[in-house]
C-alpha positions in Angstrom: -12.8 -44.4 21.3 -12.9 -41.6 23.8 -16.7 -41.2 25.2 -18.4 -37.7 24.2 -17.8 -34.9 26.9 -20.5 -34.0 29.2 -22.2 -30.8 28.7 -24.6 -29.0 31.6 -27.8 -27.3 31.4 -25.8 -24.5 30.8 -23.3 -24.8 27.8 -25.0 -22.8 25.4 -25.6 -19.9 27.6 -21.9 -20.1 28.1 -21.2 -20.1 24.6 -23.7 -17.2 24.3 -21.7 -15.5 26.9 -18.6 -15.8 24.6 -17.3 -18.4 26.9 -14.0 -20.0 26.1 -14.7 -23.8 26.6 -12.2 -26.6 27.9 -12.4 -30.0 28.9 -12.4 -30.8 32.9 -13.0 -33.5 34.5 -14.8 -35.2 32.0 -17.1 -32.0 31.0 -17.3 -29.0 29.0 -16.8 -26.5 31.0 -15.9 -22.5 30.7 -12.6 -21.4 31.3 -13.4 -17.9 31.3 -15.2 -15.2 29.6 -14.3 -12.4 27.2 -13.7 -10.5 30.0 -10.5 -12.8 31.1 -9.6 -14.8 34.2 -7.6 -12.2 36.1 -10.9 -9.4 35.4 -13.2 -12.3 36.8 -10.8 -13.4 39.9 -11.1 -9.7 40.9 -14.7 -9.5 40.5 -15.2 -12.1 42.7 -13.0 -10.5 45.9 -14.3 -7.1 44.8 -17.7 -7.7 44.2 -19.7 -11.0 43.3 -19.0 -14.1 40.4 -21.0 -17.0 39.3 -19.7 -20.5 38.3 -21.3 -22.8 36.7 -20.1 -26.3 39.0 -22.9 -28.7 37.5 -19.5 -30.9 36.9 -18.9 -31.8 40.8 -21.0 -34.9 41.7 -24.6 -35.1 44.1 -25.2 -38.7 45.4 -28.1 -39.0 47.4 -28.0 -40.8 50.3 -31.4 -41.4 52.1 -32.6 -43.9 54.7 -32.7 -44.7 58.4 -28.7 -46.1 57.9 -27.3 -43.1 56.2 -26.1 -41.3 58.9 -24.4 -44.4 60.2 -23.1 -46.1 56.3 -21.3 -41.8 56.4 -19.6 -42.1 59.7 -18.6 -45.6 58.8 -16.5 -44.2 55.4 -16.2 -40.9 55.4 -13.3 -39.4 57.6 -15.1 -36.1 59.4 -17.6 -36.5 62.0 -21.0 -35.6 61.7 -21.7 -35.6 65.4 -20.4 -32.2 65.4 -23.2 -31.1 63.3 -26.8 -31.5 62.5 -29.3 -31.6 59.8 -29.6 -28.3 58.1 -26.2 -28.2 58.4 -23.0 -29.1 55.2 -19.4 -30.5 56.1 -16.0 -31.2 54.3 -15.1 -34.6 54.8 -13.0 -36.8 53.1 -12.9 -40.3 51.5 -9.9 -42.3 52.0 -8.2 -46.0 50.5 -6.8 -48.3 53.5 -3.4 -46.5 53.3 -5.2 -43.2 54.3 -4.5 -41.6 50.8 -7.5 -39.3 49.8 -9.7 -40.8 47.1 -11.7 -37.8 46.9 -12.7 -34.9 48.8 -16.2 -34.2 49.5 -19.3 -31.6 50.6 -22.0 -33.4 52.5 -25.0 -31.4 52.5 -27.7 -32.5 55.4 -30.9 -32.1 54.3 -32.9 -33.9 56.7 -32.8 -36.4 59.4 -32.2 -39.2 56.8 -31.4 -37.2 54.3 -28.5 -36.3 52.9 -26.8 -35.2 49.3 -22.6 -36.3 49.1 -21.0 -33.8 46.5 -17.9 -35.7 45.3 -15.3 -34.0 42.7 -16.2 -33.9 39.1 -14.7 -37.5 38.1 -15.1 -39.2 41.3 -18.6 -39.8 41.5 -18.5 -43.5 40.5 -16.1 -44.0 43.2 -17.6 -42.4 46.1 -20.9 -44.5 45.1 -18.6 -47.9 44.9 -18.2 -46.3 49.1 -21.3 -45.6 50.0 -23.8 -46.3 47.6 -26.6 -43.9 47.2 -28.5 -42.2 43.8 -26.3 -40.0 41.5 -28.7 -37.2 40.2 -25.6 -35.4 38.8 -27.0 -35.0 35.7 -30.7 -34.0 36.3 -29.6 -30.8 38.0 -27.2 -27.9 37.5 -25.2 -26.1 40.5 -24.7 -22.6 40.6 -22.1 -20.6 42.9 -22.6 -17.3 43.2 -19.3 -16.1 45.5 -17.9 -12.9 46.3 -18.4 -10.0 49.6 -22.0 -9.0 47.4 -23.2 -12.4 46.3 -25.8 -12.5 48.8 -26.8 -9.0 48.6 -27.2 -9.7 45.1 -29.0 -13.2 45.4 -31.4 -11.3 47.4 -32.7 -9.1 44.2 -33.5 -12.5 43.1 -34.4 -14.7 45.8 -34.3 -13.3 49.2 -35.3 -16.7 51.1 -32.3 -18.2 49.1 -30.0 -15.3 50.0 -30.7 -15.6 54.1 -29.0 -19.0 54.2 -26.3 -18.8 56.4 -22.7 -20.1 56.0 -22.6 -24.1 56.0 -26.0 -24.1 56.2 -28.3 -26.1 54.1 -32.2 -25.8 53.0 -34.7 -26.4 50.6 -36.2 -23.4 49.1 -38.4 -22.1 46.7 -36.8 -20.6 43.8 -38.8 -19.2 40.5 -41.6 -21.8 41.9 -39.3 -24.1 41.3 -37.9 -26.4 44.5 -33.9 -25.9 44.8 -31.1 -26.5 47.5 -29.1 -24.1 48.6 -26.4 -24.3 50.8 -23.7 -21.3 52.3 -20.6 -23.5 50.5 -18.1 -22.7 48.3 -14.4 -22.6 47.1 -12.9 -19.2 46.7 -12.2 -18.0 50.0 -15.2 -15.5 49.8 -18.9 -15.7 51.2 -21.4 -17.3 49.3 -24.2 -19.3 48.0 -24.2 -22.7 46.1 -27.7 -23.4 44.6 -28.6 -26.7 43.4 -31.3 -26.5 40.5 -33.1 -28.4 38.2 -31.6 -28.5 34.9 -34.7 -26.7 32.8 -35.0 -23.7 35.5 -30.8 -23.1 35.5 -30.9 -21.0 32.4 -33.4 -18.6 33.7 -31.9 -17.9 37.3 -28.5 -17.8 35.7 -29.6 -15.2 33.5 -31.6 -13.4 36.2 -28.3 -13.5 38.7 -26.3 -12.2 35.7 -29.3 -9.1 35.3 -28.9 -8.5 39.0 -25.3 -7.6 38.7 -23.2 -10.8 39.3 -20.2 -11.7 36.8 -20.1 -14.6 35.0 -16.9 -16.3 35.8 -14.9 -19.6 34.6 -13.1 -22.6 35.8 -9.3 -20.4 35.5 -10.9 -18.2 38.2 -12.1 -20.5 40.4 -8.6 -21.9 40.3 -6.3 -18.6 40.9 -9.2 -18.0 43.6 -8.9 -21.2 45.5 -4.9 -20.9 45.1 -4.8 -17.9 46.9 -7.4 -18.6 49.9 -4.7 -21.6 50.2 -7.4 -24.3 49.5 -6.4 -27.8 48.0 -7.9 -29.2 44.7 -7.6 -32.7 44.3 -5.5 -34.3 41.7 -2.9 -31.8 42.9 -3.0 -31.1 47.0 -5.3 -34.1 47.6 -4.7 -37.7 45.8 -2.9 -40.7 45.3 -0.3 -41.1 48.2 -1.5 -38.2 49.9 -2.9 -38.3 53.8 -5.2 -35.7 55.1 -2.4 -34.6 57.7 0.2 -34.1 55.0 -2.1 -32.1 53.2 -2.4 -29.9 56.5 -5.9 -31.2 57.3 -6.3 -33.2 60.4 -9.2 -31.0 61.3 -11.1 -32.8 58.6 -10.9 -36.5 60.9 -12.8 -37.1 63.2 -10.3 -39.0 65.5 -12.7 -39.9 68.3 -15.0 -42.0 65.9 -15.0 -45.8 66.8 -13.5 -46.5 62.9 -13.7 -45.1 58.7 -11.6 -46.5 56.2 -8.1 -45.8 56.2 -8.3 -44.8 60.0 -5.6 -47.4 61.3 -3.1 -46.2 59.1 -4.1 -42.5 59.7 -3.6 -43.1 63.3 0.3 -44.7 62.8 0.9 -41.4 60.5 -0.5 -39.1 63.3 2.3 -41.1 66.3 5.2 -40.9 64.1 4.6 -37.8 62.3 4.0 -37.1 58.4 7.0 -37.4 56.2 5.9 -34.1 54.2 3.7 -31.4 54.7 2.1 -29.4 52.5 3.8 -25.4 52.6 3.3 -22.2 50.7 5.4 -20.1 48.5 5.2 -16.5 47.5 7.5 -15.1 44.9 9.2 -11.8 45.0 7.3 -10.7 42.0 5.1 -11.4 39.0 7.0 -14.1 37.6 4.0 -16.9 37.5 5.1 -20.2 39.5 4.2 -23.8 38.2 3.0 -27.0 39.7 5.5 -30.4 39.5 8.7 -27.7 40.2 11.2 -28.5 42.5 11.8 -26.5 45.5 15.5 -26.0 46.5 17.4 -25.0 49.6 21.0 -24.3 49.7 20.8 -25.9 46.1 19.3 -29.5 48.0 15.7 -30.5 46.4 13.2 -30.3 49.6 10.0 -30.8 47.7 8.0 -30.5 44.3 5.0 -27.8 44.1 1.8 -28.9 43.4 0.2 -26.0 42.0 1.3 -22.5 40.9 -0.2 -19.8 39.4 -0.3 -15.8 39.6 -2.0 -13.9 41.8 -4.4 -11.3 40.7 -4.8 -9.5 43.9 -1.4 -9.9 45.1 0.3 -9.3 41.7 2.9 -12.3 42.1 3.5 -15.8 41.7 2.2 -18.0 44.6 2.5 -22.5 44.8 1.7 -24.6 47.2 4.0 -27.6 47.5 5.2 -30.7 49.7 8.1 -30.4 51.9 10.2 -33.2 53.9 9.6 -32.4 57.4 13.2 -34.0 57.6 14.7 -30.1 56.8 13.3 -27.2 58.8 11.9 -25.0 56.6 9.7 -22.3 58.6 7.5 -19.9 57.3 9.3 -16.4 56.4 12.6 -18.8 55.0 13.8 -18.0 51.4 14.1 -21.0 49.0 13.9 -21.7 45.2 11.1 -23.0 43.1 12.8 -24.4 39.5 10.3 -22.6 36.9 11.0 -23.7 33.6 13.9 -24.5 34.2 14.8 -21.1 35.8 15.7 -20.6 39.5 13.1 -18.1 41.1 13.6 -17.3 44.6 10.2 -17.0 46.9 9.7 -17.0 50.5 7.6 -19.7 52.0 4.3 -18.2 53.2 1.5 -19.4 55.4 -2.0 -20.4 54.3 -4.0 -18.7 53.1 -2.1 -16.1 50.9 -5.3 -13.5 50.4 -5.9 -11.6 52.5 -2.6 -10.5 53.0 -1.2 -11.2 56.1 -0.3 -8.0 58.1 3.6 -7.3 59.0 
């Protein structure tokens, strides 16, 4: 029988909220509001949103090895930063495919939290070991151009964290971790919380001014600040440098897993790379569509959606680097079985690019 779905700190204030709940990853979570996902995508660029992302994993890692047992699995180098401090990184098999991408948030000298993706958490501790306190806490992101300016009304010390910064801080007398992370393109705050003082600061933030917003958001908002999910961009027989992120290795360390066969990719090139399309108008586009050129298949689109702020379809999709497809060249994507013609478009897609 299927196990019962997880439910956060949170579920009945979303419910409260009128929240239209879903399954993801293993949780229920809230699609979106009564407001709707296109009201809360703009609310987040215009102003400032809160999701509730007590699904993604914490792992804590503490010890005197930590720092080393990280540099010796996990692809990005934390040489290049310091405690205090959060990085994207990635975890990788031996063939250099991404088993999970990952927020490290460094707490302290020998201390440090790993934030894998909602249903690989067991993995990431088979990699590295470490505590999972998932489910004794609740994550809140509060994103948007006023989400600090609206933090502060609630807690000021919380709201002075930088971006990719991390600290402990003092929230409602209550000890949390907040760090300047997030996944929609905007500024922001992610604030780690225990599970019986979530209700109350969500409520408070809401009081202040910020939206509630749900998972459909969070998705159309990463989509357009060109931003992989994994399971789609990220995943089985996917490399970082195929997915466009060879910033995210750190080449120079002496070894992680899957570095060998990251290094052959890198000398002889990736086979695909990951491209985006914008269609010519509000026609939504799909993920697992073909992508066409001169009536040749080239690719298959990962994700697709419609985008609130630019008011058409945007995908993002692997191409063979075997056919020259530049940025600004017309192609097809097959939508339901419909040819829709879109122009492929650099990341990210908002803000718009000027001409």
């Amino acid at each position: 029988m299927a196990s019962e779905l997880k439910k956060t700190a949170l579920y009945d204030l979303h419910v409260g909220l009128g929240a239209k709940i879903v399954e993801f990853g293993g949780w229920d979570m809230p699609l979106s509001y009564e407001t709707g996902t296109v009201a809360e995508h703009r609310a987040c660029r215009e102003s400032a949103v809160i999701f509730d992302v007590s699904h993604l994993g914490t792992v804590e890692v503490r010890g005197t090895d930590s720092h080393a047992l990280l540099q010796e699995v996990l692809t990005n180098d934390l040489g290049k930063i310091s405690p205090g401090r959060a990085q994207y990184t990635h975890l990788l098999d031996e063939n250099a495919f991404v088993l999970d991408d990952i927020i490290v948030w460094w707490r302290g000298e020998h201390s440090f939290d790993v934030m894998p993706n909602a249903s690989n958490t067991s993995r990431v501790i088979d990699a590295i070991g470490g505590v999972d306190v998932t489910q004794s806490r609740c994550v809140l992101a509060i994103q948007g151009p006023k989400a600090k300016e609206l933090v502060a009304k609630v807690a000021p010390e919380a709201a002075a964290i930088g971006r990719f910064k991390v600290a402990d801080v003092i929230i409602n007398h209550t000890p949390c971790v907040v760090a300047g992370t997030g996944y929609t393109g905007e500024d922001g705050l992610e604030i780690a919380i225990p599970n019986e003082a979530a209700p109350a600061l969500f409520a408070q933030l809401v009081e202040a001014g910020v939206i509630p917003a749900g998972l459909g958001a969070r998705d159309t908002l990463r989509l357009e600040a060109g931003l992989p999910l994994h399971g789609h961009e990220l995943g089985a027989g996917i490399t970082p440098l195929q997915a466009g992120l060879g910033w995210v290795v750190g080449w120079d360390k002496s070894g992680f897993r899957g570095r060998d066969a990251l290094l052959i990719e890198r000398a002889e090139g990736p086979r695909r790379l990951l491209r985006g399309f914008m269609g010519l108008g509000r026609q939504p586009l799909r993920d697992h569509a073909s992508i066409t050129v001169g009536g040749d298949v080239v690719g298959v689109t990962t994700s697709g959606n419609f985008s609130p702020m630019l008011e058409r379809g945007i995908a993002m999709g692997f191409v063979d680097t075997a056919i020259n497809v530049p940025d600004g060249e017309n192609v097809s994507i097959d939508v339901r079985g419909r040819s829709v013609d879109v122009v492929v478009e650099s990341f990210p897609f908002w803000p718009p690019k000027e001409r």
